[in-house]
N, C-alpha and C positions, 0 to 999 in steps of 0.2 A: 365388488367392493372388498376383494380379498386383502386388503393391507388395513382397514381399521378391523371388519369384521371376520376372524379368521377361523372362531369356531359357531359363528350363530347366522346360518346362510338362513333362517325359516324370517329374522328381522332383517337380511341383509334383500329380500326378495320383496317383504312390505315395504320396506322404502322405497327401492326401486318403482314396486307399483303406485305409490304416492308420489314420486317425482314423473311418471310417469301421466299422471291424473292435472297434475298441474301441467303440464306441455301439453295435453287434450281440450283442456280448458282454455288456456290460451287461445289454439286454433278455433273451438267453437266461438269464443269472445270473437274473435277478428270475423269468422264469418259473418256472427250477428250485426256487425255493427255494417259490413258491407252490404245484407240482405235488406239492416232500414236502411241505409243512402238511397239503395236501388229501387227502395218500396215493395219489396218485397215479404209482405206482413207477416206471410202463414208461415214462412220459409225463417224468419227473424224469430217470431215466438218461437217456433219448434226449436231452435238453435239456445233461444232463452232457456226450454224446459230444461232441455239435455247438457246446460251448463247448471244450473239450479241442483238437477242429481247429481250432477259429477262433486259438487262441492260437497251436498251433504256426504258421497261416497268418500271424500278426501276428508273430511273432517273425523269421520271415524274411524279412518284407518287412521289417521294421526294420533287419535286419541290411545288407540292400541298399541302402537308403536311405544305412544310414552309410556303407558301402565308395562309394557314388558319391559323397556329402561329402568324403570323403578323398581317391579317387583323381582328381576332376573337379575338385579346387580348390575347389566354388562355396561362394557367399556366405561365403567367408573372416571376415568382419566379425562375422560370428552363427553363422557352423559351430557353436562348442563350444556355444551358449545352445540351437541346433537340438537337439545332440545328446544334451544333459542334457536337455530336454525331451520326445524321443523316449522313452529310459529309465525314467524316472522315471514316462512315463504306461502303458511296458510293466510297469512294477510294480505299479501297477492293474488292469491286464487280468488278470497272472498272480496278484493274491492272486484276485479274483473267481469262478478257475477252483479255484485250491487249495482255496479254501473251499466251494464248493459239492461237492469231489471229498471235504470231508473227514465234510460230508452224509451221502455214500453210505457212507464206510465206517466212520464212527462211530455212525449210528443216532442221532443224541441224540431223548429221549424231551422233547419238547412240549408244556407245559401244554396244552389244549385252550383255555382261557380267553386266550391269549397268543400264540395261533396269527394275530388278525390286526395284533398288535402289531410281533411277530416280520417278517409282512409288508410293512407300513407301513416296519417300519425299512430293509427291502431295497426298497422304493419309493424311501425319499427317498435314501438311498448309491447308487441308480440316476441320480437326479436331480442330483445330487451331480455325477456322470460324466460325465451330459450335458452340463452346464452348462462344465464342466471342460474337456471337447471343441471346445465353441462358443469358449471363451475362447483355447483354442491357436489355432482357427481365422482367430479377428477377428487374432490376433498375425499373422499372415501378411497379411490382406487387410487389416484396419482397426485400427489400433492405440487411436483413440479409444473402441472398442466394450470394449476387453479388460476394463476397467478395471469395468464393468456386468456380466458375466459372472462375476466373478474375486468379486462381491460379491456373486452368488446360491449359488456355490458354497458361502460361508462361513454363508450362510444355513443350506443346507439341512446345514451340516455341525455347524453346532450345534444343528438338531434330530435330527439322531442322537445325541446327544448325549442330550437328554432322553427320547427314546424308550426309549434304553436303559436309563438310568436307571431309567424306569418298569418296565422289565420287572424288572431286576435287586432291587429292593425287595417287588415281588409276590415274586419264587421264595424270596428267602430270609427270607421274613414266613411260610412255608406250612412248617407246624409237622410236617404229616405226610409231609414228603419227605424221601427221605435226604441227606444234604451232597454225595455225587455227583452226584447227580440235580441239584443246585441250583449246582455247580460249570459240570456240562457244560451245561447252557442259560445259565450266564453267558458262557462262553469263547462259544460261537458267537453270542450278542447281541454279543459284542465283536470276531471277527471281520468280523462284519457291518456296523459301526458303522467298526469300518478300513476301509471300503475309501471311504467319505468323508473320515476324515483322513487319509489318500494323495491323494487328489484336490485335499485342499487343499495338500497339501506341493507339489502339481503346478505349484500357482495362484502358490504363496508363489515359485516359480523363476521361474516367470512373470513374477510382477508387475516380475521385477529384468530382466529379458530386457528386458523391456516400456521402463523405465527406461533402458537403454542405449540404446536403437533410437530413443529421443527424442535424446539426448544428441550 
């Protein structure tokens, strides 16, 4: 991150390991939600606990992060762009865990037939994150990079988009489900499907970050 932060490598090392905490968490989310398609119970909670800590570990390094923004003066010039940024991608980390937390305790019941739809869409809202990630990152070290990043994001955010779609026309085409049934596998396709357009709401602060820091 040597181009914003040129004398403070001790906050240039906690963000990295907070942007780093968010791409963990992503990958633990996608596995969780493959281990319930699969039924895989013990293998899903375990993947729930160890996204559950990794948040709380992200939120406090966040929080540290901003109290040294504040109390250490630095980069005055982009503190507030830093900090909206910070937020905004902890509101990513934590829908990713609510969601998966709401998994274990809602049970929704699964088409079988849309079980690797369902996974595909928590593939690409993974990808989504990553991308999202790389794109904060290049804002610190490369700013010509962000702009490539910030445009695979929107990619893969419009194919959750249609993924979901596709699911949502299957459940309520199938004549012998009840409207519950076809309600609660819509709500978690569309959970699912947010946590890519957050990712781009990350991108869309970004890109204006991005714009100043040229300016």
């Amino acid at each position: 991150m040597a181009l914003l932060f040129k004398k403070t490598k001790e906050l240039e090392a906690q963000i990295d390991e907070y942007l780093d905490s968010v791409v963990r968490g992503a990958l633990l989310f996608q596995q969780g939600v493959k281990y319930y398609l699969d039924e895989q119970h013990d293998d899903f909670e375990s993947r729930l606990a160890d996204l559950d800590e990794l948040e709380s570990h992200g939120d406090r390094l966040r929080r540290l992060i901003e109290s040294k923004l504040y109390a250490q003066t630095l980069i005055p010039e982009a503190r507030g762009d830093v900090l909206g940024l910070l937020e905004s991608t902890d509101a990513v980390l934590n829908t990713m865990s609510e969601t998966l937390l709401q998994f274990s305790v809602e049970i929704p019941f699964i088409l079988e037939e849309l079980r690797p739809q369902y996974l595909e869409l928590a593939q690409v809202s993974v990808s989504a994150v990553e991308a999202m990630v790389s794109a904060i990152r290049a804002y610190f070290r490369d700013l010509s990079a962000v702009r490539d990043h910030i445009n695979k994001v929107q990619f893969y955010e419009n194919e959750t988009d249609k993924i979901a779609e596709k699911i949502k026309r299957v459940v309520f085409r199938k004549k012998d489900l009840k409207l519950s049934a076809k309600i609660h596998m819509r709500y978690f396709a569309y959970h699912i499907e947010n946590i890519a357009d957050e990712a781009e709401d990350v991108c869309d602060r970004l890109a204006i970050a991005t714009i100043k820091r040229y300016l």
